[in-house]
BAKOL-50748 format. One record per residue (C-alpha): x, y, z; chain. Coordinates in Angstrom, 2 decimals. Layout:
<pts>
px, py, pz, chaine
X, Y, Z, A
...
</pts>
This chain:
<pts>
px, py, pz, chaine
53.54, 52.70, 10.06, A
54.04, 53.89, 13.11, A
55.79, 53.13, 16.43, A
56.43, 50.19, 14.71, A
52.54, 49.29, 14.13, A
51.45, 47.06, 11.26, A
49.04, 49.06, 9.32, A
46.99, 46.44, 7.51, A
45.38, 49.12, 5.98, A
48.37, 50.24, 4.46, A
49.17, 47.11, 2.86, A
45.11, 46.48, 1.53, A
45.91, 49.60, -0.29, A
49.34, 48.21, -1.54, A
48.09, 45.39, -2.90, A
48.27, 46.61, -6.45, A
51.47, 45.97, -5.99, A
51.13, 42.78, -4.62, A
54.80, 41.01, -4.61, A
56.25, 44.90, -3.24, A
53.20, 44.03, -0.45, A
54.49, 40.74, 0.28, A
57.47, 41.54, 1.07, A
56.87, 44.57, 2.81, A
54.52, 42.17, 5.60, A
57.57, 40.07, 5.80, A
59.49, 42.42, 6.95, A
57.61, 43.42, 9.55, A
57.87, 41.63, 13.41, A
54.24, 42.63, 14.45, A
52.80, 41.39, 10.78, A
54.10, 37.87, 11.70, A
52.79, 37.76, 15.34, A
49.42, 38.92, 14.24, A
49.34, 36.49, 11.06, A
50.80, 33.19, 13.37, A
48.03, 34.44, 16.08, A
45.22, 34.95, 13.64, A
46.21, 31.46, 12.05, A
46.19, 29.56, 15.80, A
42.54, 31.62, 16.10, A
40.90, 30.33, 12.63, A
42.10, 26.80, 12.74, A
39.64, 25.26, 15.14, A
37.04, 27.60, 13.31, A
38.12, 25.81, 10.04, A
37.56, 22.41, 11.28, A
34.62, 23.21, 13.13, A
32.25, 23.87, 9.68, A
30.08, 21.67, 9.29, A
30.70, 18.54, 7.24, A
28.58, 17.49, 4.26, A
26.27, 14.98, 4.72, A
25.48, 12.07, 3.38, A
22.55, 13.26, 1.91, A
23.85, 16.33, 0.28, A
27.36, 14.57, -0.64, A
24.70, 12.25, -2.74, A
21.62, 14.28, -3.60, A
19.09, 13.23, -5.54, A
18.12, 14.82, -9.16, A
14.73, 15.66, -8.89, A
14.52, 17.32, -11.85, A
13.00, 14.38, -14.14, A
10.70, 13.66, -11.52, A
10.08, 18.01, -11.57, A
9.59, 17.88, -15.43, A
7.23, 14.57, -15.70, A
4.60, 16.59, -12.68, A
4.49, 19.56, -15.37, A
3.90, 17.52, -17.95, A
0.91, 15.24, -16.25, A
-0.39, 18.66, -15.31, A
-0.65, 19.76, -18.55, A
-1.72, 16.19, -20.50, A
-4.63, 16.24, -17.63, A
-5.65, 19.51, -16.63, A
-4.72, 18.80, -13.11, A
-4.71, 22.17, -11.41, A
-1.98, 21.11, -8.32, A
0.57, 18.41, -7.69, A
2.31, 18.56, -4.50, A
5.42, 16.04, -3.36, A
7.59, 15.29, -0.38, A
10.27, 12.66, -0.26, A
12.44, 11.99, 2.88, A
15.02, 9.32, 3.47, A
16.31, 8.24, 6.96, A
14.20, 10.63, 8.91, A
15.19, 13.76, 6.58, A
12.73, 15.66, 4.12, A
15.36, 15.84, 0.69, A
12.58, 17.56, -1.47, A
8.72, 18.67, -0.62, A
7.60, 21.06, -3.93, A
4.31, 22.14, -4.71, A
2.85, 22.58, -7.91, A
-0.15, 24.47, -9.84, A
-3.19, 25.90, -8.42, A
-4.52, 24.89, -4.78, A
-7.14, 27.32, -5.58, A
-7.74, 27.71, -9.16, A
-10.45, 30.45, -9.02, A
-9.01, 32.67, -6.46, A
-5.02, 31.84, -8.38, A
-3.92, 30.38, -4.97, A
-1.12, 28.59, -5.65, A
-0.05, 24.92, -4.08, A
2.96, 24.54, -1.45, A
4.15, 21.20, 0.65, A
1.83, 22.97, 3.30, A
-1.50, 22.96, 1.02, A
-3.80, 20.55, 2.72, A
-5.51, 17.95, 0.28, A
-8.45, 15.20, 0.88, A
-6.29, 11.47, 1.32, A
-9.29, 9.65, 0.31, A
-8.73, 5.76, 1.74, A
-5.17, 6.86, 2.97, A
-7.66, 7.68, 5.96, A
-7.65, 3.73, 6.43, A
-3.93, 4.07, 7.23, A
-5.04, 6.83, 9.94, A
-7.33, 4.50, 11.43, A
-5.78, 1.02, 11.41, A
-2.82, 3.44, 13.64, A
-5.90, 3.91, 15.80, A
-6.93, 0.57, 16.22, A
-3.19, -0.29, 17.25, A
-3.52, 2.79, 19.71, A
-6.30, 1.33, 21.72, A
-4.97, -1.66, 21.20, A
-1.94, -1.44, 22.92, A
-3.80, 0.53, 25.87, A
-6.25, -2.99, 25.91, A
-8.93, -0.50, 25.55, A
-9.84, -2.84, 22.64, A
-8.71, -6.54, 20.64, A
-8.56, -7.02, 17.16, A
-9.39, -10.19, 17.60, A
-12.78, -10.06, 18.99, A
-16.08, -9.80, 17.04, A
-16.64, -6.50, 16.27, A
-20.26, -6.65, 16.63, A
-18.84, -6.52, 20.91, A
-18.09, -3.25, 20.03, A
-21.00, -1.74, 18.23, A
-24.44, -0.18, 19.72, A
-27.95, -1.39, 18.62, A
-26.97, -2.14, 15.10, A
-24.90, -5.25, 14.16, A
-23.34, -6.92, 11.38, A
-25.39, -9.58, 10.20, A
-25.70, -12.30, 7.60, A
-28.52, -14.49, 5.87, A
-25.84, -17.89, 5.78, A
-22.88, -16.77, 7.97, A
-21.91, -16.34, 11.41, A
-21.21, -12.81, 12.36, A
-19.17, -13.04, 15.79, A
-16.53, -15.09, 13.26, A
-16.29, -10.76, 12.06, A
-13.34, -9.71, 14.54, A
-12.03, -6.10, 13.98, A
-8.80, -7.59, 12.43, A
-10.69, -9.07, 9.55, A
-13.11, -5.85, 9.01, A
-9.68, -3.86, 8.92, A
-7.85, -6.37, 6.65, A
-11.27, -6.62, 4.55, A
-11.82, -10.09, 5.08, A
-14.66, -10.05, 7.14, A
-17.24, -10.79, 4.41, A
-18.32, -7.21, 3.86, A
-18.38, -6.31, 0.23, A
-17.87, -3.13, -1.87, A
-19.99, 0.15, -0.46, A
-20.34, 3.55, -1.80, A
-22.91, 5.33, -0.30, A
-23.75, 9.19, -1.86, A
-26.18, 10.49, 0.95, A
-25.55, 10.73, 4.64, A
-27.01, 8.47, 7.14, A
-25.90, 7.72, 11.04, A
-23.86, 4.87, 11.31, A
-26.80, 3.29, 13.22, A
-28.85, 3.61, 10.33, A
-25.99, 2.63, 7.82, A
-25.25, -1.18, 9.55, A
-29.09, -1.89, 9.61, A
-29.06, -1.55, 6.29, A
-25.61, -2.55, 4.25, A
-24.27, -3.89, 7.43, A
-24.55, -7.50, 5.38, A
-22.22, -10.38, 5.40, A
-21.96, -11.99, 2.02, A
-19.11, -14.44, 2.44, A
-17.62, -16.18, 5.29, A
-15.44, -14.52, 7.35, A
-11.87, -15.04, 6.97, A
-12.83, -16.53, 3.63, A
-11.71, -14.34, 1.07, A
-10.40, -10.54, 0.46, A
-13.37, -8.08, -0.52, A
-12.05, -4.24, -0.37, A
-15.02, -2.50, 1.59, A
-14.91, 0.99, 2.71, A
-17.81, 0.41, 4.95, A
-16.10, -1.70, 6.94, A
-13.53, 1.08, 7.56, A
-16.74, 3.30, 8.41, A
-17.58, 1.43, 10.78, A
-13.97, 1.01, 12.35, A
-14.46, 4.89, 12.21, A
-17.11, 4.15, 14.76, A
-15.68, 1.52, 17.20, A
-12.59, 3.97, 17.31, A
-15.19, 6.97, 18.60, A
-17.04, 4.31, 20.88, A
-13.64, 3.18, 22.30, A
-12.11, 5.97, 23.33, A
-15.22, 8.42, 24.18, A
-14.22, 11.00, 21.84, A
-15.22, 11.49, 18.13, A
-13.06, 10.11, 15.65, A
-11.90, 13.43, 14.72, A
-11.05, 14.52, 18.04, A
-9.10, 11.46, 18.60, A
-6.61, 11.38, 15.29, A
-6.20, 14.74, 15.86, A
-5.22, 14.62, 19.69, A
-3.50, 11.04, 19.58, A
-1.91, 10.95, 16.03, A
-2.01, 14.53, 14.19, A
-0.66, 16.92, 17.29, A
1.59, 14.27, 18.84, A
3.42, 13.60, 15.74, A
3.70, 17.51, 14.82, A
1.10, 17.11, 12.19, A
-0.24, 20.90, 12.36, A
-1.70, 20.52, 8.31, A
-3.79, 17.58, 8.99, A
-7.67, 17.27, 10.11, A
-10.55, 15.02, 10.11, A
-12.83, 16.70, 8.22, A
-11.59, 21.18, 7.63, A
-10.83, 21.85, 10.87, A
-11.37, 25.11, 12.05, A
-8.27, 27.89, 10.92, A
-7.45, 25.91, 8.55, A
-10.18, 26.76, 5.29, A
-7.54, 28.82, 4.06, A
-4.76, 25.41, 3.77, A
-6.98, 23.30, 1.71, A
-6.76, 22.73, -2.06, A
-10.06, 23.09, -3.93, A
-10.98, 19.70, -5.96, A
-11.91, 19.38, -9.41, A
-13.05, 16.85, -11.81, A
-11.73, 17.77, -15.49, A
-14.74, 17.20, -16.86, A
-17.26, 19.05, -14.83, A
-14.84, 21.61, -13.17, A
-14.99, 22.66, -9.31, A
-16.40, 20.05, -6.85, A
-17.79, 20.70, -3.19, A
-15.50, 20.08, -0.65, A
-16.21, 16.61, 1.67, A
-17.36, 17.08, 4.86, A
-15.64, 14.26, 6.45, A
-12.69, 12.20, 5.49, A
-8.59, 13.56, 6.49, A
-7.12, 16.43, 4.90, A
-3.40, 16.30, 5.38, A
-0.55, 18.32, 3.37, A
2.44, 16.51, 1.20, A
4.86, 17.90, 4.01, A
2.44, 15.78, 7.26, A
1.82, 12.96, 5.51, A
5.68, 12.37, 4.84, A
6.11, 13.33, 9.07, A
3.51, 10.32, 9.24, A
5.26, 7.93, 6.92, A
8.41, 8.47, 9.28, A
6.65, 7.82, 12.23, A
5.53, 4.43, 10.32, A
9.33, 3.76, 9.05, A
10.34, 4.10, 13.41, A
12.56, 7.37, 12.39, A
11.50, 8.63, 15.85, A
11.95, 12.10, 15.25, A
13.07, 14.32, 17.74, A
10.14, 16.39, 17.80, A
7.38, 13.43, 17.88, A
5.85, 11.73, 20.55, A
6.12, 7.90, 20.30, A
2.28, 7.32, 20.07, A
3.27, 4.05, 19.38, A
5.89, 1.28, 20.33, A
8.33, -0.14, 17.47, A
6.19, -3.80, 17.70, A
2.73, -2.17, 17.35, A
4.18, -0.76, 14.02, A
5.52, -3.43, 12.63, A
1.93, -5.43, 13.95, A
0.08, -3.33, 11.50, A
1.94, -4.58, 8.43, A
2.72, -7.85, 9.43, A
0.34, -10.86, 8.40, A
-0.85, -9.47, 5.38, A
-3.73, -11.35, 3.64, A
-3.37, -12.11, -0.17, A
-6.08, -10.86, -3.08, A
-5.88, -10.67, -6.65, A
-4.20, -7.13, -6.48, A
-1.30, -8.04, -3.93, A
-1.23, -8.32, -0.26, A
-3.36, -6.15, 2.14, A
-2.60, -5.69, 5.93, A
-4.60, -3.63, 8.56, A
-5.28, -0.35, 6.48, A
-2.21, -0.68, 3.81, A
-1.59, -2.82, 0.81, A
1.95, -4.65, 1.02, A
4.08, -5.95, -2.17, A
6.84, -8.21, -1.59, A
8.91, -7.30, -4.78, A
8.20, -3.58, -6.57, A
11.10, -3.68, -8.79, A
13.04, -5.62, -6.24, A
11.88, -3.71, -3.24, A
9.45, -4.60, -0.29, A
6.68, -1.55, -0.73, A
4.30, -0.42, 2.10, A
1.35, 1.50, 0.07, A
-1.21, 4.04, 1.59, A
-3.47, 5.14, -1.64, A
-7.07, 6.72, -1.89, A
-8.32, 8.75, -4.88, A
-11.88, 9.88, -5.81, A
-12.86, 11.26, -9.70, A
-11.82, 14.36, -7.52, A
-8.49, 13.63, -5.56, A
-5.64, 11.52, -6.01, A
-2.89, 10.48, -2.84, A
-0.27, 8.22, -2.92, A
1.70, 7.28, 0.31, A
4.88, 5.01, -0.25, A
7.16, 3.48, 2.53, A
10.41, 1.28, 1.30, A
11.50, 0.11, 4.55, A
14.94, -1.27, 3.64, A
16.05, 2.40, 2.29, A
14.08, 4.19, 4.92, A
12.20, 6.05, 2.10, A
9.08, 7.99, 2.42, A
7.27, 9.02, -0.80, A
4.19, 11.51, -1.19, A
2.39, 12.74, -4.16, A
-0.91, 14.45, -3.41, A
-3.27, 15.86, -6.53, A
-6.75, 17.97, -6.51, A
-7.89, 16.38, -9.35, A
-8.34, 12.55, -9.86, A
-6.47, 11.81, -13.11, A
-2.51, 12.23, -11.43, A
-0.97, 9.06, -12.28, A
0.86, 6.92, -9.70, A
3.88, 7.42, -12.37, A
4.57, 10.48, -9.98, A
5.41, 8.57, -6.85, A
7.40, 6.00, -9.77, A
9.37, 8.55, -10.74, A
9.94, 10.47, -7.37, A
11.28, 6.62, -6.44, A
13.27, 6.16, -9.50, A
15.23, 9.52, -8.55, A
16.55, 7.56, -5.20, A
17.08, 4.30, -6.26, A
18.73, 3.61, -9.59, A
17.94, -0.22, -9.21, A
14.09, 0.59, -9.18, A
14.79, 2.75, -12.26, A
16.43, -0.01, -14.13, A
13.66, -2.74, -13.01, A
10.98, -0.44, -13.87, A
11.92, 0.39, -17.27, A
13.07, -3.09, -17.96, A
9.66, -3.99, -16.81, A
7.78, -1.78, -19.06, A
9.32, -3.15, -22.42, A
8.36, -6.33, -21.36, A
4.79, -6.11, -20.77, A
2.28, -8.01, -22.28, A
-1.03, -8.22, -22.09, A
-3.03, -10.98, -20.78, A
-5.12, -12.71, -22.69, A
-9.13, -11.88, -22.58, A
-10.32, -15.07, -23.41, A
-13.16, -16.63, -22.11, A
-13.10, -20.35, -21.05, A
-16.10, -20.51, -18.76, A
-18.17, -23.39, -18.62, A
-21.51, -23.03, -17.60, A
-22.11, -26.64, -17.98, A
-22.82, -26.98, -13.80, A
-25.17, -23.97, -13.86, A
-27.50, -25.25, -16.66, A
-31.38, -25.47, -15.99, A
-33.73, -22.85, -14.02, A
-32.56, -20.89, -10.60, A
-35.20, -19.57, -7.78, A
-34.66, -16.96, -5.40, A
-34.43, -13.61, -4.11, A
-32.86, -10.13, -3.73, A
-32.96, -8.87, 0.23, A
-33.23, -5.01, 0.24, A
-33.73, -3.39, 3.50, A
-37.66, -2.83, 2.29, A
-38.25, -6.08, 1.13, A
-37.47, -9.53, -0.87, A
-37.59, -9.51, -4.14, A
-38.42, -12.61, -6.48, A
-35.48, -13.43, -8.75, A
-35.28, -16.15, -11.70, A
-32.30, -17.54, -13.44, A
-32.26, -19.56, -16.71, A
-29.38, -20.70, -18.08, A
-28.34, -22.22, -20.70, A
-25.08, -24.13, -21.64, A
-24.36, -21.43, -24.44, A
-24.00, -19.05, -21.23, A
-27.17, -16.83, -22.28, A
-29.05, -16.68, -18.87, A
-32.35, -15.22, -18.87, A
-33.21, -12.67, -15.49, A
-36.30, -11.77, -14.15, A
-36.62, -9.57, -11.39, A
-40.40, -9.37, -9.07, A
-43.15, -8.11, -11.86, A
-40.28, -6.67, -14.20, A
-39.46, -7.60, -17.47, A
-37.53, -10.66, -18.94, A
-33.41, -9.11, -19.93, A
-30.20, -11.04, -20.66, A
-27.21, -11.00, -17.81, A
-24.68, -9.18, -19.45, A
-21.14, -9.88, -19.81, A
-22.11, -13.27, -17.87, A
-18.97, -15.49, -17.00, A
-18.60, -18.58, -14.17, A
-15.34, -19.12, -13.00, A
-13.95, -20.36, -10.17, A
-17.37, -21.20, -8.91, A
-18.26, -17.59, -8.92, A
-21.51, -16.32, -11.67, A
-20.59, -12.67, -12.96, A
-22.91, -10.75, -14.74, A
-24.69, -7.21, -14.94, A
-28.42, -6.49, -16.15, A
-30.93, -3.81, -15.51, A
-33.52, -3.62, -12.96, A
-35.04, -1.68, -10.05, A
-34.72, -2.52, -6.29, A
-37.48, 0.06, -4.82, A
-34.95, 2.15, -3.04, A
-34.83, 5.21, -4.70, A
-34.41, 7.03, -1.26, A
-30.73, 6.06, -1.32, A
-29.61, 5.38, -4.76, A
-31.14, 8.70, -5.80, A
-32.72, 9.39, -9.17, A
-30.06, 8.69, -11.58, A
-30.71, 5.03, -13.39, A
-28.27, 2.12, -12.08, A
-27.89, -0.99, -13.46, A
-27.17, -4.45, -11.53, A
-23.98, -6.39, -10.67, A
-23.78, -9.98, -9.60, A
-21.29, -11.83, -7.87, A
-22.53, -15.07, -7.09, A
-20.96, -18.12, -5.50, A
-22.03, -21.35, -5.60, A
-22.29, -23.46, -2.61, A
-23.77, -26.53, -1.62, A
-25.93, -26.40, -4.71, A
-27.23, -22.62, -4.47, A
-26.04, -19.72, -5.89, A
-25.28, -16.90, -2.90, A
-23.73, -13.66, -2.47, A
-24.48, -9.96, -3.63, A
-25.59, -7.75, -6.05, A
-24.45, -4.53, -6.83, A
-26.26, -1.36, -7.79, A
-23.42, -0.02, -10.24, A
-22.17, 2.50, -11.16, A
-23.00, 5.14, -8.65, A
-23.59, 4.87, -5.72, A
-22.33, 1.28, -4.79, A
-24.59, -0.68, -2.85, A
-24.52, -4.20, -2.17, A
-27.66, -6.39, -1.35, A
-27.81, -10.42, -0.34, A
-28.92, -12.51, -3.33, A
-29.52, -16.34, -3.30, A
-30.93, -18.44, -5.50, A
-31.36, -22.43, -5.56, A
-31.36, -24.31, -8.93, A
-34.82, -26.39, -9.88, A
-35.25, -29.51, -10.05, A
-38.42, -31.01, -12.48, A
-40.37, -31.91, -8.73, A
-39.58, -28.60, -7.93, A
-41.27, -26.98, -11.20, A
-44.11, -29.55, -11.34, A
-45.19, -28.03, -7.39, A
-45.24, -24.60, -8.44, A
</pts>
């Protein structure tokens, strides 16, 4: 010490002996006026850390949801998973998993950019409510307004009764559609651009009708539908891992895909690409977090427009672009999915909790048991209900009570193809066996026949003469057939791949009707 000078380093050195230390500091006037004045210093420091939130005070436990991922992984070959959850505008958890790039051992992050499949119907029903809410265009007029030289047509229906609302909630009276080979949208309507039940009739999931939503959106606005998601959803809401198609700079972002069995598939030329860590950014936007750092693209009642009304089908309820269940496990669930043999996506919004789940996959066997679990890690309830749901399950019952009794007797008509029509026969007897002959082709049984609900299902083989866009592989042909008014209408199916659907009607035969011919 000296001139009466505390040496604190001194008394670090003393601390050996710390009580002779102690005392020592007590002793000593300029040791308390430091200690009192370094105490007044720290205390607003103290208070000023930052207080634990509530999301770390009651963090989640990933780690079942962490362990069942590795485990699908494995049980599939599935060469990436990759997740993101967030809850009341906050990522908790974005992981990825595995290989983006199996080949060239890239490995998956929340960044790596994967193909959403029919989540791009969520992209484009936010488009819709875009333009929309500019009046650049109504949901409730025909779409056909919207459309160039080719329209939507129909054999029995009226088409302007087709509004964009019901071709986005797929109750316009398009059918299923699957189309392997490229052809302009011009080209695509002339052809599949069919009708088969009334509008506003029934639910029929169709992802041409979403194609050609792609279309009005680019006719619209006057830009390509790429250019406009990107500039009006993707940049606005800080959505820098997303594209319409592999945007340029960003090859090096997207996961590779893969079917098990068959090993490396070529990328898709069109369709969104968005990573785990976007699509959760998007789900917020879609939950009204308004994020600091997005733009509001869209006011609070054109969001909660897109998921209100929903239209009911056998598989739940279906508004413009999303499927909506009332009660998963006690929760209201907003559902973006898409998957190919190739890709699997899974976007999940539970409103009431302000949840946002994503699970993303590069192959097409991930299970949506990963967005289950991710949810069962947040909500202990939806645990419960879930397993509690799984002991009880039971299996419904496969048996057939058809009657065929009102289809009984011999059935006339044709199959329209874009080429040509195409004779068709029906006979049918009350056993169910019915007898199908297609044009000049030979007698076969309709498989797997049923009638139900005044609908005639049923598969046989055949050829519709138009090999330029089912390809070379051998199809076989699916019938769903209504009857009305005395006839049998609707479409038939070339099945398995690719999926296209042509008008079919036939009208039963009465013995005048025989005796003519």
């Amino acid at each position: 010490m000296n001139d009466g000078i505390f040496d604190f380093r001194l008394a670090i050195c003393d601390l050996r002996k710390p009580r002779f230390a102690f005392r020592q500091l007590l002793k000593n006037p300029s040791f308390t006026a430091v200690a009192v004045l370094t105490l007044a210093l720290a205390e607003p420091m103290l208070s000023a850390q930052p207080q634990p939130s509530v999301n770390e005070t009651n963090k989640p436990d990933f780690s079942k949801a962490r362990q069942f991922i590795q485990e699908q992984m494995v049980q599939w070959s599935i060469p990436s998973i990759s997740v993101a959850v967030a809850r009341r505008g906050e990522i908790l958890w974005e992981e990825g998993f595995g290989w983006a790039d199996r080949e060239n051992r890239i490995q998956a992050t929340e960044h790596t950019m994967y193909y959403l499949a029919s989540i791009n119907k969520s992209f484009t029903a936010t488009a819709l409510m875009i333009l929309q809410e500019r009046k650049h265009l109504d949901l409730d007029r025909p779409i056909n307004d919207y459309l160039g030289s080719a329209k939507l047509k129909s054999p029995a229906w009226n088409p302007a009764e087709a509004t964009v609302r019901r071709v986005a909630n797929h109750t316009a009276g398009l059918t299923t559609f699957n189309l392997g080979k490229r052809l302009t949208m011009d080209e695509t309507i002339q052809r599949y651009g069919v009708l088969f039940w009334p509008p506003g009739e029934r639910f029929d999931y169709s992802n041409l009708g979403f194609k050609i939503l792609d279309d009005v959106v680019a006719r619209v606005s006057g830009m390509s539908y790429s250019n406009f998601v990107r500039a009006e959803i993707f940049w606005p809401l800080g959505m820098t891992h997303a594209s319409a198609g592999i945007g340029p700079g960003l090859e090096k972002f997207v996961a590779q895909r893969y079917i098990t069995s068959r090993g490396l598939q070529p990328p898709l030329g069109a369709g969104i690409y968005c990573s785990a860590h976007d699509l959760a950014r998007f789900g917020m936007f879609c939950l009204k977090d308004h994020l600091p750092d997005q733009k509001r693209i869209l006011s609070d009642a054109s969001i909660d427009a897109m998921f209100s009304a929903p239209i009911s089908a056998d598989d739940g309820k279906h508004s413009l672009g999303w499927s909506i269940d009332d009660d998963l496990y006690g929760y209201h669930n907003i559902l973006g999915q898409g998957g190919t043999t190739a890709d699997q996506a899974w976007l999940r919004l539970i409103p009431s909790e302000d949840i946002v789940v994503v699970a993303l996959a590069n192959n097409g066997m991930m299970s949506s048991r990963v967005a289950d679990e991710l949810l069962s890690a947040l909500l202990p309830d939806y645990r419960e209900k879930r397993a509690k749901a799984a002991e009880n399950k039971k299996r419904p019952s496969s048996e057939n009570t058809s009657s065929f009794a009102p289809l009984v007797g011999n059935w006339k008509g044709v199959i329209k193809t874009y080429r040509e029509d195409i004779p068709l026969t029906f006979s049918i007897a009350e056993s169910g066996d019915v007898h199908a002959k297609l044009g000049t082709q030979l007698t076969t049984l309709l498989d797997g026949a049923k009638f139900d609900n005044q609908r005639l299902r049923g598969r046989m083989s055949g050829d519709l003469g138009v090999d330029e866009d089912t390809g070379p592989e051998r199809y076989h042909l699916e019938f769903h057939l209504y009857l009305r008014e005395g006839a049998l209408k609707g479409a038939v199916m070339t099945m398995p791949n690719p999926q296209l659907p042509f008008w079919a009607e036939l009208n039963k035969q009465t013995q005048s009707n025989e005796r003519e011919q």
